[in-house]
C-alpha positions as CSV (number, residue, x, y, z in Angstrom):
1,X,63.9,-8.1,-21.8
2,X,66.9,-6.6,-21.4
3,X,69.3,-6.6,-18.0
4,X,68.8,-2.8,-17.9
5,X,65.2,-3.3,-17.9
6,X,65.1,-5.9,-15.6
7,X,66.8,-3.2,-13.0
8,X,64.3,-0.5,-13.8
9,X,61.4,-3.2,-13.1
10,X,63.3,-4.3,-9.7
11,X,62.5,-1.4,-6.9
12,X,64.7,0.6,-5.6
13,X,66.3,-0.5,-2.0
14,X,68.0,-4.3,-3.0
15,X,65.7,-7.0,-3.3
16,X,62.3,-7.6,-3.8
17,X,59.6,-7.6,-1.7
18,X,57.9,-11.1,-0.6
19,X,54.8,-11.6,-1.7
20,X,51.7,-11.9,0.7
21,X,53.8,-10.4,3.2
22,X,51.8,-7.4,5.1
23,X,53.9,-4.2,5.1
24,X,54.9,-3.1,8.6
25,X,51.6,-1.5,10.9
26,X,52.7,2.5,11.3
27,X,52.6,3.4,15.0
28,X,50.5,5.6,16.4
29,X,51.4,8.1,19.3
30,X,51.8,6.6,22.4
31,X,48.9,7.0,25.2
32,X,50.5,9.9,27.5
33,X,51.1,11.9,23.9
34,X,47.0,11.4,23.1
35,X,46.0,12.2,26.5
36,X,47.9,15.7,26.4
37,X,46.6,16.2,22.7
38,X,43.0,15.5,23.8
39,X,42.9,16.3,27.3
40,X,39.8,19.6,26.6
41,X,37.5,16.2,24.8
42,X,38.6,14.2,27.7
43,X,37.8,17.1,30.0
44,X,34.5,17.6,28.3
45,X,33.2,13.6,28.5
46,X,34.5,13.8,32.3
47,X,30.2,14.2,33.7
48,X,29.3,11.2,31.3
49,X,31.4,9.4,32.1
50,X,31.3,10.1,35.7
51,X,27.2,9.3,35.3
52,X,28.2,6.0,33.4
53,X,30.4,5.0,35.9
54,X,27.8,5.8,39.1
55,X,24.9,4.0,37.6
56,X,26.0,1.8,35.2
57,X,29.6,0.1,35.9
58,X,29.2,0.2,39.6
59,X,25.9,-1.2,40.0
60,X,27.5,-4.1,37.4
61,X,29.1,-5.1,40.6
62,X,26.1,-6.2,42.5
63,X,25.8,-9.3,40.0
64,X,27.6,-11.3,42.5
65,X,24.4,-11.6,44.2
66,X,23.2,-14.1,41.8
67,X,26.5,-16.1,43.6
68,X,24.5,-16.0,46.9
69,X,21.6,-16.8,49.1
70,X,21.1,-12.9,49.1
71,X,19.4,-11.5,52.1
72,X,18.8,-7.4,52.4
73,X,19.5,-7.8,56.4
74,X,22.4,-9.4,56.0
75,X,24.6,-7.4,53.0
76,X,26.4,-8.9,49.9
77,X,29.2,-9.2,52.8
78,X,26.9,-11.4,55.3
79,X,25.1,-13.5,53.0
80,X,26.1,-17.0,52.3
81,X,27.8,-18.1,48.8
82,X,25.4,-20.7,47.1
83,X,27.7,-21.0,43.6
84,X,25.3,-22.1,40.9
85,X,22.6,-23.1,43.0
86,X,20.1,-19.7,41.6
87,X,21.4,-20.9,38.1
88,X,19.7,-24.1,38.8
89,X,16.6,-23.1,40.3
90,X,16.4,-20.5,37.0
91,X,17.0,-23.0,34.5
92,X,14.4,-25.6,36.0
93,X,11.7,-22.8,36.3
94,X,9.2,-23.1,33.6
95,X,7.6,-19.4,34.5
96,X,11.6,-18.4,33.8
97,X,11.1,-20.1,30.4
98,X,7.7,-18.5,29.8
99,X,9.3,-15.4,29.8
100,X,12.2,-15.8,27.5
101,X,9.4,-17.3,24.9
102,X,7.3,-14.2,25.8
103,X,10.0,-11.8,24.9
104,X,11.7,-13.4,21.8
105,X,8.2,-13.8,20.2
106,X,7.6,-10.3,20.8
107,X,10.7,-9.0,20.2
108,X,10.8,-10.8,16.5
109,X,7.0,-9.2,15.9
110,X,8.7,-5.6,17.1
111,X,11.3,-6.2,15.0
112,X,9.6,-7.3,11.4
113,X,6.4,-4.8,11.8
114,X,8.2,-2.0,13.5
115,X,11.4,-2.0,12.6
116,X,10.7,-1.0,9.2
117,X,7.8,1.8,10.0
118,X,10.4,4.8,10.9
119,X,12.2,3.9,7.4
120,X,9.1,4.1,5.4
121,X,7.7,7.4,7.8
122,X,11.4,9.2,6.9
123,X,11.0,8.5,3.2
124,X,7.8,9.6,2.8
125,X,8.4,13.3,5.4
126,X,11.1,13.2,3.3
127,X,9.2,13.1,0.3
128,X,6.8,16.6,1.2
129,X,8.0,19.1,-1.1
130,X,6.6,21.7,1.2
131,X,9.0,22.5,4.6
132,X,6.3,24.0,6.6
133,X,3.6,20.7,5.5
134,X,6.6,18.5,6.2
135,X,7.5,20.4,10.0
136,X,4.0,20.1,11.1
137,X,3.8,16.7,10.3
138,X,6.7,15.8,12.0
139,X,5.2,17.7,14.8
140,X,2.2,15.6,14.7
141,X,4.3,12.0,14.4
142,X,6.8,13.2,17.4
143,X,4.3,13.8,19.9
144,X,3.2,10.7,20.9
145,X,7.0,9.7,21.9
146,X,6.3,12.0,24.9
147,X,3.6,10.4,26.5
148,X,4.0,7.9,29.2
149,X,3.4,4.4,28.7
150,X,0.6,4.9,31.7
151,X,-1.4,7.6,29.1
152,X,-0.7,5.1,26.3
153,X,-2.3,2.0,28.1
154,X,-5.2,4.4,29.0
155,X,-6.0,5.6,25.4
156,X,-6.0,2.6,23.5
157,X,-8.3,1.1,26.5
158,X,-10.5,3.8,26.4
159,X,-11.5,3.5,22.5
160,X,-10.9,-0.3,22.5
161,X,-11.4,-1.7,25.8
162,X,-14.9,-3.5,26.1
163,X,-16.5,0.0,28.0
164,X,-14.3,2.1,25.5
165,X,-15.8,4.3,22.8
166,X,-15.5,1.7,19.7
167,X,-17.0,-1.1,22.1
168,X,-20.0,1.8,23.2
169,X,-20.7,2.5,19.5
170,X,-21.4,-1.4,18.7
171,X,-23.4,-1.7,21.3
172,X,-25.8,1.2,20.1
173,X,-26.0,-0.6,16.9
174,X,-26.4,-4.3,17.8
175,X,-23.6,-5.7,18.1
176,X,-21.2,-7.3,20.2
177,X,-18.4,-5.3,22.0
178,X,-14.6,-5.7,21.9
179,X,-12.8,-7.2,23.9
180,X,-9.4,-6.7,22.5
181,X,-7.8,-5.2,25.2
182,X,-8.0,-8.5,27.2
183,X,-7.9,-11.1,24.8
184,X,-4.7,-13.0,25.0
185,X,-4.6,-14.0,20.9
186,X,-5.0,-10.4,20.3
187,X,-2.0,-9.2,22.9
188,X,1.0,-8.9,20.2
189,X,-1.0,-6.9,18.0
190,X,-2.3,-4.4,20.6
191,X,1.4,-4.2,22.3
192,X,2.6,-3.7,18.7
193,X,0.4,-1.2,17.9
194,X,1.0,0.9,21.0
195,X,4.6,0.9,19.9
196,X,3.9,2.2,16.1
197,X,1.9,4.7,17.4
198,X,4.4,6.1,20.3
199,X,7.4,5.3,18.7
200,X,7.5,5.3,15.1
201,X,7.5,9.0,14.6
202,X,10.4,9.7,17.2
203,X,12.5,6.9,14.8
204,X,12.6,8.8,11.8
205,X,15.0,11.2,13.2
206,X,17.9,9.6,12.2
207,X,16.4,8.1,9.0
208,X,15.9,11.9,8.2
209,X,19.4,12.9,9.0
210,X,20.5,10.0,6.6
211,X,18.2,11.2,3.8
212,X,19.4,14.4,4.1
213,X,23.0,13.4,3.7
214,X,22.5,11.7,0.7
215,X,23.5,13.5,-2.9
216,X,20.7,15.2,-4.3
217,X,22.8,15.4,-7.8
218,X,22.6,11.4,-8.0
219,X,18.8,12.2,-7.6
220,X,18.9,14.4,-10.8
221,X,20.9,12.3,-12.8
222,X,19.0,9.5,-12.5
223,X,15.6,11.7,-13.5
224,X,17.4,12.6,-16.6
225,X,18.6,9.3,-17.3
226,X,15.0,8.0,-17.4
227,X,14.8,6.7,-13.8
228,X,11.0,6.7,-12.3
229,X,10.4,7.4,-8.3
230,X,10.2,3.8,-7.4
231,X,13.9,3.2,-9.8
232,X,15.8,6.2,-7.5
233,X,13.9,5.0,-4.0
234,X,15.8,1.1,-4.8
235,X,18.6,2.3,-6.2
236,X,19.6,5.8,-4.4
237,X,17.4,6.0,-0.9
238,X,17.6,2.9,0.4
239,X,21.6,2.2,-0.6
240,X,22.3,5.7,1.3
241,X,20.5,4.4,3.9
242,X,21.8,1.3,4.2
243,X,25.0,1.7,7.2
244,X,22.4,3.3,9.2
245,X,19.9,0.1,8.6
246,X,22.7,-1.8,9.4
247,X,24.0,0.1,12.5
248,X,20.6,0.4,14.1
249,X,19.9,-3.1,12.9
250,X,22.8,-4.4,15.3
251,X,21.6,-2.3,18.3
252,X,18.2,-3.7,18.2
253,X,19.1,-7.1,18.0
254,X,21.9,-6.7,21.1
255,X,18.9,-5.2,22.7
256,X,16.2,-7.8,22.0
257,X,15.6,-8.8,25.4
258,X,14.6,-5.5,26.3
259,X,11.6,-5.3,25.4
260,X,10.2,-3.0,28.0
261,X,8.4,-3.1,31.1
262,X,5.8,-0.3,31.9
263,X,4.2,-1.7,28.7
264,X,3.7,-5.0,29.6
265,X,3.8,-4.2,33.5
266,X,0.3,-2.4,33.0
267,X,-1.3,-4.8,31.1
268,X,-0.2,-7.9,32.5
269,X,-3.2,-8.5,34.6
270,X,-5.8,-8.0,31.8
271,X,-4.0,-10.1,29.3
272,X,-2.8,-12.9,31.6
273,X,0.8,-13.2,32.9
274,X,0.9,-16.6,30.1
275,X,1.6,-14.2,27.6
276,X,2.4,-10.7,28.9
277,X,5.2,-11.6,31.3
278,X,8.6,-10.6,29.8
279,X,12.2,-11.0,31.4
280,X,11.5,-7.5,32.9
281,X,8.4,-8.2,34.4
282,X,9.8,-11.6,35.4
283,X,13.0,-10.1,37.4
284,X,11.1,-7.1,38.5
285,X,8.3,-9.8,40.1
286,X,11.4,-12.3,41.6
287,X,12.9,-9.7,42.9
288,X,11.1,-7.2,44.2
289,X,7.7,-9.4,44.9
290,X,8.8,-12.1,45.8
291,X,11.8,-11.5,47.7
292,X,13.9,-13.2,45.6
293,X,16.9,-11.0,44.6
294,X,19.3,-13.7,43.6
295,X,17.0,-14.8,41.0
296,X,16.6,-11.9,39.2
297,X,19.9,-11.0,39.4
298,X,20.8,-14.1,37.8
299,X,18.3,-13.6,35.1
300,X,19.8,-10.1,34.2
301,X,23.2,-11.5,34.1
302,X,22.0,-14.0,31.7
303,X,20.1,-11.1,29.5
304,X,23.0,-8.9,29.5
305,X,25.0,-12.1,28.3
306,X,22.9,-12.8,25.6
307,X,22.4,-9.6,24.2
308,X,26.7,-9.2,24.1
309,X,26.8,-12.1,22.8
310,X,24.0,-11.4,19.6
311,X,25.9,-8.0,19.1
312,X,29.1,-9.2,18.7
313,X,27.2,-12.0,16.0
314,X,25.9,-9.2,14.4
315,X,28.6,-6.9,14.2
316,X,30.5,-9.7,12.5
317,X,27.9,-10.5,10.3
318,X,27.8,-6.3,9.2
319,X,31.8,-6.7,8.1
320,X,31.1,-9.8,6.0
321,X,28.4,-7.7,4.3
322,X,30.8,-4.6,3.5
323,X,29.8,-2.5,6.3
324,X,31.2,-0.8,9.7
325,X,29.1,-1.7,12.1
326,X,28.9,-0.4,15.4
327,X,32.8,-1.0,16.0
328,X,35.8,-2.1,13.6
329,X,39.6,-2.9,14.4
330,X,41.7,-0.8,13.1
């Protein structure tokens, strides 16, 4: 190679850059010249976050009651500072235990059964080549997401309850009735089922939106290229639908300890508190039962805890896997 070569390779500006050495970050605006830029968004998210801050941030506050020997008579400001003394009374409680058991076993059930229902519903609305077929049954598969847990309970112990219409029918013909809706072995299935039923249809929404965002021309080349239904569902569908998986995938596991509690509230007393009582249940009975605020302030603290903690795990987890997640540095 010649020295006039060796110049053309060199760049231009004197000598050459180090290797593995990041080129300098660009600087955004500074944060007085984005507030007057966005000032009518900021304007517009004023009443949310307004609402966020009343009943979500400030409340947050009240945690230091799980710090103190908290009496209602007396204030946060007039009750005495125990330290870690509700942490130890938590911790030692095996009924505290019983709970977190309760709710990660039916969490994990909710999350492998139900989980994938709404992604199997979406593809197959999606699938109705017919738009007015394909509205009315996703009239039919909304509605249930607007009844109240309360008409919910009611339903499934009217047909399956032991004086319910399945348990009648048996009867008639000689047979024993069911008693499903109070057997403990049979309590994940029914609360499982109760939330397919309400809440499987109203999940599709977003699966839709997804499905509906995907290319339909990758659809039709694949047809021509030879590619059966089941060939385009693994290798089309369910890539598009993937960062949504993923994203909603996060937000259910930071929210794993939430499992509910009207659900299990109502049936708690016909299934037996040994496997119907939750962490909701549990705080909700500590506190507001029992008298004992401190406690169940200390086990939401130790809720919200965990479930920051598993979403941050999982959100890492989504960038090792190639995908966004629910946040990403820039």
């Amino acid at each position: 190679m010649t020295e006039r070569s060796r110049g053309a390779a060199r760049p231009s500006g004197g000598s050459p850059p180090e290797r593995g050495r990041r080129p300098p970050r660009r600087r955004g605006p500074s944060l007085g010249a984005r507030l007057r830029r966005d000032w009518q968004l900021l304007l517009m998210a004023l009443p949310a976050i307004g609402l966020l801050a009343v009943f979500h941030y400030v409340p947050t506050l009240g945690n230091v009651i799980a710090f103190q020997e908290y009496n209602p008579w007396d204030g946060i400001l007039g009750s005495p500072w125990v330290g870690l003394t509700q942490f130890e009374r938590l911790l030692t409680d095996p009924r505290f235990w019983n709970a977190v058991g309760n709710t990660l076993v039916i969490a994990s059930v909710q999350l492998v059964f139900f989980f994938p229902v709404p992604i199997a519903l979406a593809i197959l609305l999606d699938s109705v080549l017919s738009r007015r077929m394909r509205l009315v049954l996703q009239s039919i598969v909304y509605m249930p997401h607007f009844f109240s847990w309360v008409l919910v309970v009611t339903l499934f112990q009217q047909i399956l309850g032991g004086a319910g219409l399945v348990s009648q029918m048996l009867r008639q013909n000689g047979y024993a009735p069911l008693e499903i809706m109070t057997d403990p072995d049979a309590f994940l299935l029914v609360v499982t089922s109760q939330m397919i039923w309400k809440d499987a249809g109203w999940g599709t929404i977003i699966f839709l939106a997804a499905l509906a965002a995907i290319d339909q021309n990758l659809y039709e080349s694949a047809a021509v290229d030879g590619a059966g239904r089941w060939r385009r569902l693994w290798h089309i569908t369910l890539p598009g639908l993937r960062p949504v998986i993923v994203l909603l995938l996060i937000l259910k596991l930071g929210d794993i300890l939430n499992v509910g509690f009207e659900q299990f509230f109502l049936q708690r007393d016909a299934f037996g508190s040994g496997v119907s009582e939750v962490l909701d249940t549990f705080i909700y009975h500590q506190s507001l039962v029992t008298g004992n605020f401190g406690a169940g302030a200390v086990a939401g603290l130790l809720k919200g805890v965990v479930g920051l903690v598993l979403i941050l795990a999982a959100n890492k987890l989504a960038h090792m896997m190639g995908e966004n997640g629910i946040y990403r540095r820039a």
